[in-house]
Every structure is written in C-alpha cells, then in structure tokens.
N, C-alpha and C positions, 0 to 999 in steps of 0.2 A: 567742939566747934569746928576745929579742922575737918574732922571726919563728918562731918555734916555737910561743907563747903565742899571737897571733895566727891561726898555721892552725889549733891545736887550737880556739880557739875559733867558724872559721868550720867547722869539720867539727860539733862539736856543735848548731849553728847548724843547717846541714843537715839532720842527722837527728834535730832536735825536726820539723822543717817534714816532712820526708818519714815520721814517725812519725805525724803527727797528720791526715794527706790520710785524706779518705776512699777516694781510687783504691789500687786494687793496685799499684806500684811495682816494678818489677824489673829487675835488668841482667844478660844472660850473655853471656861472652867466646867467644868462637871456637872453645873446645874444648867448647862447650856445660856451661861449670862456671861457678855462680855469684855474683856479682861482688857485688849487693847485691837487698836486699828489706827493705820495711818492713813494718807490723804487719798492716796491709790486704790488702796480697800473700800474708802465710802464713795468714791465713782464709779467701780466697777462693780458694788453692789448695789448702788442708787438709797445708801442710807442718808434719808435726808432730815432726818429728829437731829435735834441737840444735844451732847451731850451723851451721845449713844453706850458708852463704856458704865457696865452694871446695870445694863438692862438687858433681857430677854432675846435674846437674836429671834427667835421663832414670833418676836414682838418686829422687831427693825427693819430684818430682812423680808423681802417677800418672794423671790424668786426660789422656784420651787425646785429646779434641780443642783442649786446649790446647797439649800436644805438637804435635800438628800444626799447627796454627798458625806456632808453632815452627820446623818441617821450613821450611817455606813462605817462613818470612821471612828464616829459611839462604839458602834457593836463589835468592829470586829478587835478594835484596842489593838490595832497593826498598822505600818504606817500606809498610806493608799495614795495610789494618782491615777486622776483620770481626765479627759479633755471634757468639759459641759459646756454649753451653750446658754448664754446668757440675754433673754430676752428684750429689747428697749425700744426703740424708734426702727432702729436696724439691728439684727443679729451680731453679737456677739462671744466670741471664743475664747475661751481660756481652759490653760493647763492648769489642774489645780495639784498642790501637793501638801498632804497631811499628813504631822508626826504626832504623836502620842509626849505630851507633857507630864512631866511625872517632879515630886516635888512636892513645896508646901503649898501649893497652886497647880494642881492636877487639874489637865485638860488636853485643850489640841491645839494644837498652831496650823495655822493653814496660807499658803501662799498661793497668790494669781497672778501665772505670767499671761499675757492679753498676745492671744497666736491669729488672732483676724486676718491682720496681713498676709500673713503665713497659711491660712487657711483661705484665701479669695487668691494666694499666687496659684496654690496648689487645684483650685476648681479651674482658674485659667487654662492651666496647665492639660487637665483633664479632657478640658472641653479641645480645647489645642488638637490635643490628640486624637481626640475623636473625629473633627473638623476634617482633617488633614488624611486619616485612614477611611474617611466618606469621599472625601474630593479626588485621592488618587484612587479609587476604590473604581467609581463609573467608567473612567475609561479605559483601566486595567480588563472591567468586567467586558464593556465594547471593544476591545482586542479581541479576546481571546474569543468571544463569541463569532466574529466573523472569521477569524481565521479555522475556529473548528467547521465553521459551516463549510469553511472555502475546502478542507481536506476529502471533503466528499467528492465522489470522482462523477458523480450525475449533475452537478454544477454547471450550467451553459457557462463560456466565458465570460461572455460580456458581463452577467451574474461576478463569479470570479473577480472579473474588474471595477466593477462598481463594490465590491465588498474591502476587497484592499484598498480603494480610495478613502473606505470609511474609516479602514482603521489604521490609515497613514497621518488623517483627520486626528482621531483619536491621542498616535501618537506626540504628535504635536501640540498636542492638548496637555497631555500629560509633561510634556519636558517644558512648556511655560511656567505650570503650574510648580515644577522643580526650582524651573529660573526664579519666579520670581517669591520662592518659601527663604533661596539662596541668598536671596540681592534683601530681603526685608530684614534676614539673619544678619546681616553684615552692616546694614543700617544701624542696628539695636545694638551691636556689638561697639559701634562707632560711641553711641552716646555714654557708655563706660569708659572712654579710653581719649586719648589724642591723636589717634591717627586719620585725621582729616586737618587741613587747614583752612581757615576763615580769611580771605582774601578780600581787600577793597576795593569794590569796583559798581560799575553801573547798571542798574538792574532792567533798566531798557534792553543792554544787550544779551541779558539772561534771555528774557521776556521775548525779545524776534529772532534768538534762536530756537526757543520751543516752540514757537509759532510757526517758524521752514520746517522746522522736522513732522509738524503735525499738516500743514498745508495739503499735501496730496489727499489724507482720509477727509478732510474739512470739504475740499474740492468734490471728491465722491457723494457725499452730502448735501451737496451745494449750500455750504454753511460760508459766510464770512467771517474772517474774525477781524474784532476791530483792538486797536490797541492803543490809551490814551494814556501816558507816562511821560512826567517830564524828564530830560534826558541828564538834568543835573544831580538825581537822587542816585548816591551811594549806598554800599552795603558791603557788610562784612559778609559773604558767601563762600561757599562752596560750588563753584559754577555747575558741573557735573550733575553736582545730588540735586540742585534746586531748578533747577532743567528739568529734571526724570519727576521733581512735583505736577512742575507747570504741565509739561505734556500729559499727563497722569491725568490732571483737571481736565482739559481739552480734550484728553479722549471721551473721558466720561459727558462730558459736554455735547459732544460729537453723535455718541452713540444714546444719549438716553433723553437728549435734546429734540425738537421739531426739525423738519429737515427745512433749508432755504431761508431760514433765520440768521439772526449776524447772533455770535457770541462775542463779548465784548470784556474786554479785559482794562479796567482801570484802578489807576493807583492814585493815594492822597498819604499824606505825610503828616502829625501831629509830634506827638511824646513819640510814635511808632511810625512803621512804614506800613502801612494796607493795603492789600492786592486783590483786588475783586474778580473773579468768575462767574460772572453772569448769563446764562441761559435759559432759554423756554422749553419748557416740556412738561413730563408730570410731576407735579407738586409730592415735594417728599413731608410725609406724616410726622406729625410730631413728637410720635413715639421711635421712630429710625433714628431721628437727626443724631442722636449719640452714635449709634449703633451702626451705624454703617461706614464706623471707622474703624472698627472690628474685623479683626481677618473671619473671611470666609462669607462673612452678614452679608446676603443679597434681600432688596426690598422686595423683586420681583426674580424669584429663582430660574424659570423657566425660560424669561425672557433673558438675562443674563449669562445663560446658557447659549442662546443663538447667537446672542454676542459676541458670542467667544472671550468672554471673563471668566478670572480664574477668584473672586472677590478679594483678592489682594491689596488693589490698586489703593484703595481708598487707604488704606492702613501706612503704607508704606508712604504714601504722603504726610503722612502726620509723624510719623517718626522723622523723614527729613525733617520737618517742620519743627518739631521737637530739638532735634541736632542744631541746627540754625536759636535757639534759644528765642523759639515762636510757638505762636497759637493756631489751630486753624478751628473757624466754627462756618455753619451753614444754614442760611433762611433761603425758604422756600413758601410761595403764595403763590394762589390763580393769577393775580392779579401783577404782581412784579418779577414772577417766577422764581429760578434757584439760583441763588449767590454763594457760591465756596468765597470763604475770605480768609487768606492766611496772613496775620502782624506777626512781623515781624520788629527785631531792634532797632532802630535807626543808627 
C-alpha cells in the first residue's frame, strides 16, 4: 500500500515537472503510437484530439517535417538534432532533439525547444547587416569614383572642382550615416541599463526647445509650426533624448511635408500624455506605417536621398520613445494628413 502511495506520488511529481517545461516533451514506442506528451508538446505540434497517448502519431500529428524527423530517427536508431520549421498562422522554429529509448518500452523520446525569437533576432541581424553594408556602400562607391576621375591629369579644373564638392558631399554623407548608426547604438544600449535618468519637469519646455533648434529649416520652408500645450503638464524625461525625438519629427515634417503649411504640434492628457505631429503632405500607405520605423525603410528612396536622409531618423525615435517607457504610432489620410503621435506616462 506504501509502495503504491509512494509511486503515485513520484508519477504526479513527474508530470507537474514535465507540465510545467517550456520544451515540447514527447515519447513514441516502436509501433509509432504514443507513449506520453506534455502541454508544450501539444501546442507546438497543434495536437488537438483527446486523449492523444496510444494513438498513432502519424494519426495526431500532421505536420510533415516533424514526421520526418521522425522517419529519420526510426531508421537510423542514433540520437539526431536538427532545427524544422513548423508550419501554423505564422512560421515556426524549433530545435528538436532525439534519443533512442531502450527498455521494456522501446522507442524515442523527442524534445522541442521553440528558437523563433532566436531565429527573427538572427534575420534582423542579417538584414542589419546588409542594410548598413548597402547604405555605406553608395557613397564609399561616389568617393572613390570621382576622385579616380579627378587623378586624371586632362581634367579641366573647374571639372576638378565641381568633382571634389561631390565627394566632400558624399563624405558627409557618409559620417551622418556613422553619427547617427552611433547615437541609435547608445540609445538601445540605454534601454538595457540605467544610465540615463528620468527627471520631472515640463514638457512645453522640451517642446520650444526643439521647436528653436528646428525654426531656421521650418523658415527655409516657409513652414510654421504651431504649438498648443498646457504649460502645467509634467513628465518624467530625459530632456536631451526627447528633444533629438521631437526635432527628428519636425524634420521629417519639414521635409516630406507641403511647403508654407503650419505643422502643428498638440498635446491632451488622459491615463497618458499625447503628443501629436501633425502635417500635410503625402499620405503614408498602410503597408509602411510599421515599417518605417525600421532602420534604413524609406517609403520613397530616391526622394529620401535628395534629402539628405540617412533612414535612421525614424528608428531612433522610437527607441527614445521606447526608453521614456512610451509608444509612438502614425495616421496618415488625404483628408487629415500625417499624425506621428508619441504617449507617453504621465
């Protein structure tokens, strides 16, 4: 009776611990019918019967390169791992790994650790890299093309000097594009660590300083900006970083705006604090509005280029934004044009 009380208790024991694993957990016997799975295992294989242990996996299961997997670790009666990809609403990844069961219950045991995350940091990453060796790539390539040209000694000057303005152009292009890969690093660095601090103070005064600092290009423009903020609202800031937001908006306002429009900046107060950026110009699609807070994502590349953007800007505002423990999203219509709007805490 003891010894009966005692196994029931080490078999509960078990499968609290193999309930509660994040990995998939699975056993099948030799006729390919299965032996056990815990809760992990039937979400990441989408077993959705009752019941499933002592039936057929090649019944339960339907995703096909786990099956194989399967076949594999059959035949070759060795233990195997390998990453597959699991089919559902969206892709999913896992490592799987199979040992060989041996015993009065011969079979396999199989575990799934779920590597998604791990595998969409690792395409970021990718894509990063590629972004970044395309972006310094053009004006490295316009360097060096006008100064080979300019080595030639049948070059008029005037030639000559309109060629090194381009690629004095160029250069400058290029150490923005450094500055601001630098300034976006140190942002992101920030949101792992303490080293910034959250200061209370009034965000009008954030607000008409990045409004002076941007005034001269707004002027060139003949843009006004208008600013409607009660001067009693507080905030925990970082003056500095939520500064380099605002002006960030305002350029982009500035430049991809109509010219001789007002851009108009106001704030309302709820649960949050909301800060609206409102200007005219072209209407962003509804397939961008994520996307062009993506390093490098220009909606119109060429034109972005004349600009003289480096597609940072946008990014590097929402990590402030991020840092400040805020949101920023953006509507855009013919009819009411483009609103960045960052809530922040109150």
């Amino acid at each position: 009776m003891i010894k009966n009380i005692k196994s029931q208790y080490n078999q509960n024991e078990k499968d609290v611990i193999l309930s509660s694993m994040t990995e998939g957990v699975l056993a099948v016997d030799r006729n390919r019918k299965l032996i056990m799975i815990n809760n992990a295992g039937l979400a990441y294989l989408e077993v959705k019967i009752d019941n499933p242990v002592g039936k057929s996996v090649d019944t339960i299961i339907q995703d096909n390169n786990f099956l194989s997997f399967l076949n594999k670790l059959f035949e070759n009666k060795e233990p195997l791992k390998e990453e597959i990809r699991i089919k559902k609403n969206t892709d999913r990844f896992f490592l799987v790994n199979g040992t060989i069961l041996k015993g009065k219950k011969p079979g396999v045991l199989i575990v799934l650790s779920d590597i998604t995350k791990l595998k969409q940091l690792e395409k970021i990453r990718q894509d990063f890299v590629a972004n970044v060796s395309h972006e310094l790539k053009t004006p490295i390539t316009s360097i060096v093309g006008f100064l080979e040209t300019i080595k030639q000694s049948k070059i008029p000057q005037e030639k000559r000097k309109s060629f090194l303005k381009k690629a004095l152009k160029h250069s400058n292009r290029l150490n923005t594009i450094i500055d601001d890969l630098l300034w976006l690093s140190k942002i992101e660095a920030m949101e792992d660590s303490d080293s910034f601090d959250l200061i209370s103070q009034p965000l009008l005064h954030i607000i008409n300083g990045a409004v002076d600092d941007i005034q001269p290009t707004a002027d060139k423009n003949k843009n006004t900006i208008e600013v409607s903020c009660d001067s009693s609202i507080q905030l925990l800031a970082d003056s500095q970083l939520l500064r380099e937001a605002f002006i960030n908006l305002l350029e982009n306002a500035i430049k991809y705006g109509e010219q001789s429009t007002p851009i108009i900046i106001k704030t309302d107060i709820n649960k949050n604090i909301a800060i609206h950026f409102h200007n005219r110009g072209e209407v962003i699609a509804t397939k961008d509005k994520e996307k062009i807070f993506h390093r490098f994502y220009r909606i119109d590349k060429s034109r972005s280029r004349r600009q003289r953007g480096t597609g940072l800007g946008l990014a590097i505002v929402k990590h402030i934004v991020f840092v400040h423990g805020g949101e920023i999203s953006v509507e855009s219509n013919a009819e009411a044009g483009t609103i960045f709007t960052i809530t922040l805490p109150a």
